[in-house]
C-alpha positions in Angstrom: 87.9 122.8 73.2 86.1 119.5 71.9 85.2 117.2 74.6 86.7 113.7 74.2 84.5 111.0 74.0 85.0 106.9 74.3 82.5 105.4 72.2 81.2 102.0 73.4 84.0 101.6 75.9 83.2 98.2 78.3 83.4 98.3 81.7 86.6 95.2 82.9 86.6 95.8 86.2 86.1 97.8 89.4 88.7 100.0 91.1 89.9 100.5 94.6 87.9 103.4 94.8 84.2 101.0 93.5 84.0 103.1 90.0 84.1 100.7 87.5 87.3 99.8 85.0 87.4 100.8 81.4 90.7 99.9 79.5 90.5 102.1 76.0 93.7 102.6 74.4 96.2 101.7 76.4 94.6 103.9 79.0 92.8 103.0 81.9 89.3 105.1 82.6 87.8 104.9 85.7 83.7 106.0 85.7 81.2 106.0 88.3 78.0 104.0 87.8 78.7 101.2 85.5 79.1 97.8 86.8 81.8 94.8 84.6 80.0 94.2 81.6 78.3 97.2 81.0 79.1 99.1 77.2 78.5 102.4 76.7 79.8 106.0 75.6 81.7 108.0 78.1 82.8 111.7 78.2 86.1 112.1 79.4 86.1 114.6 81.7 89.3 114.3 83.9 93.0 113.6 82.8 95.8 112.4 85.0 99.1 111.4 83.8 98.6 107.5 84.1 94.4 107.1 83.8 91.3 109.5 83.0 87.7 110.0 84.8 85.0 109.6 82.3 81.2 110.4 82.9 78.3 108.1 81.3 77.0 109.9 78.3 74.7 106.0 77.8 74.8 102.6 78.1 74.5 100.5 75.2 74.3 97.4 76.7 73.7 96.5 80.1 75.6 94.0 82.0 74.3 90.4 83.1 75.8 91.4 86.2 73.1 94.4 86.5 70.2 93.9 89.5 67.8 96.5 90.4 68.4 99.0 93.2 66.6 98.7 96.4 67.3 102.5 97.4 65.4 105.1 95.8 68.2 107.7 96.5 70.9 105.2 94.6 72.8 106.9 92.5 72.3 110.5 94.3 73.6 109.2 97.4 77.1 108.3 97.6 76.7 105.4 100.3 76.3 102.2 98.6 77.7 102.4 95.1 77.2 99.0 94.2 73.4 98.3 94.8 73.1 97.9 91.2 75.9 94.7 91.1 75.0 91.6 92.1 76.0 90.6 95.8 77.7 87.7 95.0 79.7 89.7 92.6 80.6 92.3 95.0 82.3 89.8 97.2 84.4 88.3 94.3 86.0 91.6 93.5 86.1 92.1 97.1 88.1 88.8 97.1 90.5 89.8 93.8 90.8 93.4 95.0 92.5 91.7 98.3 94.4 88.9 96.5 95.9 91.9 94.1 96.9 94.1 97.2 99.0 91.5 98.2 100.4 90.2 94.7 101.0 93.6 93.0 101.2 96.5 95.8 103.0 94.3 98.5 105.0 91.4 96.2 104.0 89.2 98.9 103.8 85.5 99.2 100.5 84.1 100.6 100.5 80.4 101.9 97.1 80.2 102.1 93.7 82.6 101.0 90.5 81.6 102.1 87.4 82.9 100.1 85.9 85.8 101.7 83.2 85.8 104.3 80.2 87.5 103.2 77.9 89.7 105.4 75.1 88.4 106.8 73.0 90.9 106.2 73.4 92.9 102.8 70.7 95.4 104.2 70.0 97.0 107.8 73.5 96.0 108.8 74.8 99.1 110.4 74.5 100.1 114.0 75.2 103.9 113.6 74.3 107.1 111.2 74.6 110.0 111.2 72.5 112.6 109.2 73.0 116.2 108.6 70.5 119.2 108.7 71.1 121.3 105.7 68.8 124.6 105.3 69.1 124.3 101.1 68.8 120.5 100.6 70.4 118.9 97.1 68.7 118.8 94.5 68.4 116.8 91.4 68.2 117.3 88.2 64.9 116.4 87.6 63.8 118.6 91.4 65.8 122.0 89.6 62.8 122.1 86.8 60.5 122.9 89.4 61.3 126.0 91.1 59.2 125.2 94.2 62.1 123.0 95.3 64.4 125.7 95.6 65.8 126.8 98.7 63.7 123.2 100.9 65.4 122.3 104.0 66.9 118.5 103.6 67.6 116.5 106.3 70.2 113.3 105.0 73.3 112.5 104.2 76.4 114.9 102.4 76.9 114.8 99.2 80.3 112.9 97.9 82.8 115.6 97.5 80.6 118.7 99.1 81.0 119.2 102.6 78.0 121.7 102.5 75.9 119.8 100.0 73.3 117.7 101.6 70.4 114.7 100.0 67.0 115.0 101.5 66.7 111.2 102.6 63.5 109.7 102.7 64.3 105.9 103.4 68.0 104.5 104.3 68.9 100.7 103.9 71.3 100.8 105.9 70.2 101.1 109.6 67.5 98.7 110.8 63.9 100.5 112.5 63.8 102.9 114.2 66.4 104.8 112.2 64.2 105.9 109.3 61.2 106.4 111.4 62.9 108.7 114.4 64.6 110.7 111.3 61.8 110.9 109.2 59.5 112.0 112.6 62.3 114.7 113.5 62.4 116.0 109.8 58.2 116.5 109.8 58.4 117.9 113.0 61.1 120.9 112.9 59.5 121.8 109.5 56.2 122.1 110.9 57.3 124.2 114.0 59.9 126.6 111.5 62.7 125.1 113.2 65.8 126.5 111.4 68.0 123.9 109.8 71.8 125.0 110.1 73.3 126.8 106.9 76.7 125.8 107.1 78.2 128.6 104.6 76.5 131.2 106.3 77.2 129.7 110.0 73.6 130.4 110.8 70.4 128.0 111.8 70.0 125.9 114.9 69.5 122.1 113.5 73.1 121.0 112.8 73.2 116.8 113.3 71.3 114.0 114.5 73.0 110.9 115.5 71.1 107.1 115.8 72.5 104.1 117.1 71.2 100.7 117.5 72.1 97.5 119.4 71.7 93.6 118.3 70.3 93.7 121.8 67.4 96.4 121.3 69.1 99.5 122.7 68.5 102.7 120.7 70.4 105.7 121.1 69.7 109.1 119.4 71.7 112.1 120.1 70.6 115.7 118.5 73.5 118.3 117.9 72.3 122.2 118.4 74.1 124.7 116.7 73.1 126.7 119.7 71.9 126.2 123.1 68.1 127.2 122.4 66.5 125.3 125.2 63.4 126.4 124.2 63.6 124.7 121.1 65.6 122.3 122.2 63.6 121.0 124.9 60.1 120.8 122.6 62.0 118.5 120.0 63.6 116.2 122.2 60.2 116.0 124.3 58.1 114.7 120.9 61.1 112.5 120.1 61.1 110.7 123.0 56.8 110.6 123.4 57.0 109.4 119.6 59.5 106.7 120.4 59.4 105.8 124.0 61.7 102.6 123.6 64.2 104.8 123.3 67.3 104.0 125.7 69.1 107.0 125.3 68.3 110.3 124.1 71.0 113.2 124.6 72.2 116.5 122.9 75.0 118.4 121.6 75.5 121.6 121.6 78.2 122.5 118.6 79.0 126.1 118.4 82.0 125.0 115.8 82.2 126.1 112.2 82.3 122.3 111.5 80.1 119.5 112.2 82.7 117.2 113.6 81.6 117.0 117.2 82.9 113.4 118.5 85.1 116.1 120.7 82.1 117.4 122.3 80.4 116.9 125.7 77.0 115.5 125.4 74.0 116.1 127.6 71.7 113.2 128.9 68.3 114.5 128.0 66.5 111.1 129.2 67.6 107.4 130.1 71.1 106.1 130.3 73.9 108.2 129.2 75.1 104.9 127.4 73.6 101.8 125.1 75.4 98.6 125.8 76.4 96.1 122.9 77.2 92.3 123.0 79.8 90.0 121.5 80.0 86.4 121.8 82.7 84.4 121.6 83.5 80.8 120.4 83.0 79.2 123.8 80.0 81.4 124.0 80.9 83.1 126.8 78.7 86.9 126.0 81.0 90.5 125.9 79.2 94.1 127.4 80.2 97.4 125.7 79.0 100.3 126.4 78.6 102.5 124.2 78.8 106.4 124.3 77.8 109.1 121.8 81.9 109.6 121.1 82.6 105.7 121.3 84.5 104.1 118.7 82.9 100.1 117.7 82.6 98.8 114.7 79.4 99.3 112.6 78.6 95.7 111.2 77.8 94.1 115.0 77.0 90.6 113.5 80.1 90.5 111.3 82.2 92.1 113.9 81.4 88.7 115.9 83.1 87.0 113.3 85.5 88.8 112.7 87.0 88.6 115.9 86.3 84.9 116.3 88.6 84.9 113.6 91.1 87.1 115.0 91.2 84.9 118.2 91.7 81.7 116.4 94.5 83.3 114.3 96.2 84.6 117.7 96.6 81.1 118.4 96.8 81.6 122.3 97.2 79.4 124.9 97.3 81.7 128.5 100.5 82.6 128.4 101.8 85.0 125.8 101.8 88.8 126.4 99.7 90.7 123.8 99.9 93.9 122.3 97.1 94.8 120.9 97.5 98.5 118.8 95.2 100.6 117.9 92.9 99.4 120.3 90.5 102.1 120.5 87.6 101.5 122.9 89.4 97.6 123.8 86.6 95.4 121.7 89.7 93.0 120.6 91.7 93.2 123.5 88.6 92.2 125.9 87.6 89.5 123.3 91.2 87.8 123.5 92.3 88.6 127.4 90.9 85.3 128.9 93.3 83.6 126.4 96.7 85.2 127.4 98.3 86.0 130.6 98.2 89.8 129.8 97.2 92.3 127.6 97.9 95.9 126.4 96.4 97.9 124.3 97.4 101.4 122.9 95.2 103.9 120.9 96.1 107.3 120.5 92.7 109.1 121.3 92.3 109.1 125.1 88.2 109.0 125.4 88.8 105.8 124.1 90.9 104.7 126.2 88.7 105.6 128.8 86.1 103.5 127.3 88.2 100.5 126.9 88.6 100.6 130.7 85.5 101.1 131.6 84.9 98.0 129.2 87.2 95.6 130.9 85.8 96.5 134.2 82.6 95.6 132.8 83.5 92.6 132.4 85.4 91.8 134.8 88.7 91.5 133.1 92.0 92.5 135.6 94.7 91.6 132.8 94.4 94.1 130.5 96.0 97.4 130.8 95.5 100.4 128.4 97.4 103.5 127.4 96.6 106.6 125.4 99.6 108.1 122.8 101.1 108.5 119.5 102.0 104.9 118.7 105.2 105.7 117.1 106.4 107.0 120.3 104.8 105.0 122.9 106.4 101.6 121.4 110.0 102.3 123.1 112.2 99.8 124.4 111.5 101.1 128.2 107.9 100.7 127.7 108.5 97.4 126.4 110.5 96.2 129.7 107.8 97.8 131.9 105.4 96.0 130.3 107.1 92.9 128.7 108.5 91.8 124.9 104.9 90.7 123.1 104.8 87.2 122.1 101.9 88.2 119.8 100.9 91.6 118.2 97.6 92.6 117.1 97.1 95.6 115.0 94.0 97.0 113.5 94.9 101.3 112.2 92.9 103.3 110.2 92.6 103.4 106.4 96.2 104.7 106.2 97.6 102.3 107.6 100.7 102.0 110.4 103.4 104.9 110.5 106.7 103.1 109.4 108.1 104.2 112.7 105.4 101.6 114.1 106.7 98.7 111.5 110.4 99.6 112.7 108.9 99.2 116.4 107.4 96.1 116.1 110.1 94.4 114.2 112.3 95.3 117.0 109.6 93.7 119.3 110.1 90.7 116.9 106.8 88.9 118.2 106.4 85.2 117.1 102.9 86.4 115.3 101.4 89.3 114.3 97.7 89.6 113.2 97.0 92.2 110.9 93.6 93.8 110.7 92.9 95.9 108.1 90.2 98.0 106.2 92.2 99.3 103.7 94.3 96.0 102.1 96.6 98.3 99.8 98.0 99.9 102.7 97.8 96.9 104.5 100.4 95.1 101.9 102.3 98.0 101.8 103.0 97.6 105.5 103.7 93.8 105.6 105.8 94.4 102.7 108.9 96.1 104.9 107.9 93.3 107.3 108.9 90.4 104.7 112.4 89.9 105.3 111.7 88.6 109.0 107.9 87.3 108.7 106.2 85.3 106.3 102.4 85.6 105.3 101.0 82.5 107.0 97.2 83.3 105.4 94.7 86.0 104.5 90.9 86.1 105.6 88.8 88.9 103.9 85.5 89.5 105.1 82.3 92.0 103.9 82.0 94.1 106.6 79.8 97.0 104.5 77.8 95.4 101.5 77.2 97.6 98.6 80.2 99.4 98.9 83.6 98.5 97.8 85.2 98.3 101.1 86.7 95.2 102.7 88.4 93.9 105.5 91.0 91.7 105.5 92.7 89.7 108.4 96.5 88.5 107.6 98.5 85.7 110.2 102.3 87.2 110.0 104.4 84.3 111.9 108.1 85.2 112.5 110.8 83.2 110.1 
């Protein structure tokens, strides 16, 4: 069968998904790697019933838009997509792909938009990442023409698409120092002492994850998942981590007998320090937040942003120390602690109980006596005896996952019929499609995206629901 090609098809646009937008035919072809602006001939490798996947055979002509990637590994590693598009760019497709959520997906009526608020900082701006050991790294083209590459351990990131695929990564953009230095140390050191690195296909190795976090404040955390309790082993890596980088505040271990890596369910071990790092957030009056942290805690990766961001969620909230707040999805209580001095109460509900047991621990912290938390599926904690218990919401905030709120939840809290609701989102699609069945009884007030992860085509978006 003859492969289909699209001779010097231009990239329109970019998609939800960040692969750029061709429009050929009356047929929309999404393809990975070209930026708006960009002409070139595709191979058509995918059909679906209402748009195609093509591949980049070669560009013609490059687009204006084009800058040079910082990462060595772009375009191998899946993580920041749009390194080769101006940043300025990025945010105003951020911006449109927001604006067209609400517009096309939801049918909704915005008051007012305000332009998007761009990341402080495009590079280093993550506080956690985690890398996988893989005993057969990826390799690239260009690596399979050698044949001394073959069967190299990698220590990196996964593939896109292949769980058991992993990219040997050499230097990250992504975490400030230490994070390429500790992995980079812990690589060099495991090959030289024929420390196995974990096959995941054959369920065999000892070297399985290595987790690093950092703090705006100077804490580091590193936590090293086993794939067995070696302590032999064990005990002579973690020793030359933490004489290579005594500044570390915590260093602990995992032991993850699993056959999959997920190990956020996992009891860690404290090796050396604190079995914690603490962050802090400041708000407007400039009153200073402590979190601590844990290897299994939920917070949000973008610290400085996240600062804003709920500065912004605060001012939305409109409080003036008396309304009772819901605040869902609350996982370890960031937003609930950041708004409890401005209401008379607070309750937050997240569905994974470590989390919970975080978010009071967090509030203790910090002194904070008028917040209460509660672990359980939203759709059936939000009954009208819980709501008498605790008291009708004047305001609700919410902030779910990617896939949005369960429409039992929507059903909940129109019953709840709060004056406002802020939405925060990190998926704006879903987030329409939500506020949609909401439209008969709220109207959209305004919309507030921010650039929590530069380089990729996520965004956050905050929306003010007041009741009509």
């Amino acid at each position: 069968m003859q492969q289909e090609i699209a001779e010097n098809a231009e990239a329109i646009d970019i998609g939800e998904e960040g692969n750029a937008v061709v429009r050929q035919q009356d047929r929309v072809i999404f393809v990975k790697g070209l930026v708006p602006g960009d002409i070139a001939d595709i191979k058509i490798v995918k059909k679906k019933k209402k748009y195609a996947l093509g591949k980049i055979i070669s560009i013609k002509k490059l687009s204006p838009l084009r800058v040079q990637p910082a990462c060595k590994h772009f375009g191998t590693c899946g993580g920041c997509k749009w390194q080769n598009l101006d940043y300025e760019k990025q945010i105003a497709f951020k911006q449109k792909h927001v604006e067209d959520a609400f517009e096309r997906i939801g049918h909704i009526t915005v008051e007012e938009k305000f332009p998007i608020i761009p990341s402080a900082n495009v590079y280093y701006y993550r506080n956690k990442l985690e890398f996988t050991f893989s005993a057969k790294r990826w390799l690239t083209h260009e690596e399979m023409g050698d044949t001394a590459n073959f069967n190299q351990p990698g220590l990196g990131f996964h593939v896109p698409g292949l769980f058991d695929k992993v990219i040997d990564i050499e230097e990250c953009y992504l975490q400030p120092e230490p994070s390429n230095s500790i992995r980079n140390e812990v690589r060099e050191f495991t090959r030289k002492e024929r420390m196995p690195y974990f096959d995941l296909n054959a369920q065999e190795g000892l070297l399985r994850n290595i987790m690093i976090r950092t703090t705006i404040t100077g804490e580091i955390m590193v936590v090293v998942v086993f794939a067995q309790d070696d302590s032999k082993m064990r005990d002579k890596l973690l020793a030359n981590i933490l004489q290579k980088f005594p500044q570390i505040t915590s260093l602990q271990y995992i032991i993850n007998t699993k056959k999959n890596d997920v190990f956020s369910d996992l009891p860690s071990v404290t090796y050396s320090g604190k079995d914690y790092i603490t962050e802090h957030l400041v708000k407007k009056n400039g009153d200073v937040l402590q979190f601590r942290i844990s290897p299994q805690s939920f917070f949000q990766t973008n610290t400085t942003q996240t600062n804003v961001l709920y500065q912004k969620v605060s001012e939305y909230a409109g409080l003036k120390g008396n309304e009772i707040v819901y605040d869902l999805y609350t996982g370890c209580g960031t937003i609930a602690s950041f708004i409890a001095s401005e209401a008379a109460s607070v309750v937050g509900i997240e569905y994974v109980e470590q989390a919970v047991i975080d978010a009071k621990q967090n509030a203790q912290l910090n002194g904070i006596k008028n917040v209460d938390f509660f672990a359980g599926d939203m759709q059936k904690m939000l009954t009208e005896e819980f709501c008498r218990h605790h008291g009708i919401p004047n305001v609700i905030i919410t902030d779910p996952p990617r896939m949005g709120m369960h429409p039992d939840v929507v059903n909940a809290i129109l019953k709840m019929a709060p004056e406002k609701i802020v939405y925060v989102s990190c998926n704006p699609s879903t987030q329409a499609r939500d506020i949609a069945l909401m439209k008969e009884k709220y109207m959209v007030k305004k919309i507030q995206p921010f650039d929590m992860f530069p380089h990729t085509s996520h965004v956050e978006n905050i929306a003010l629901l007041v009741r009509i």
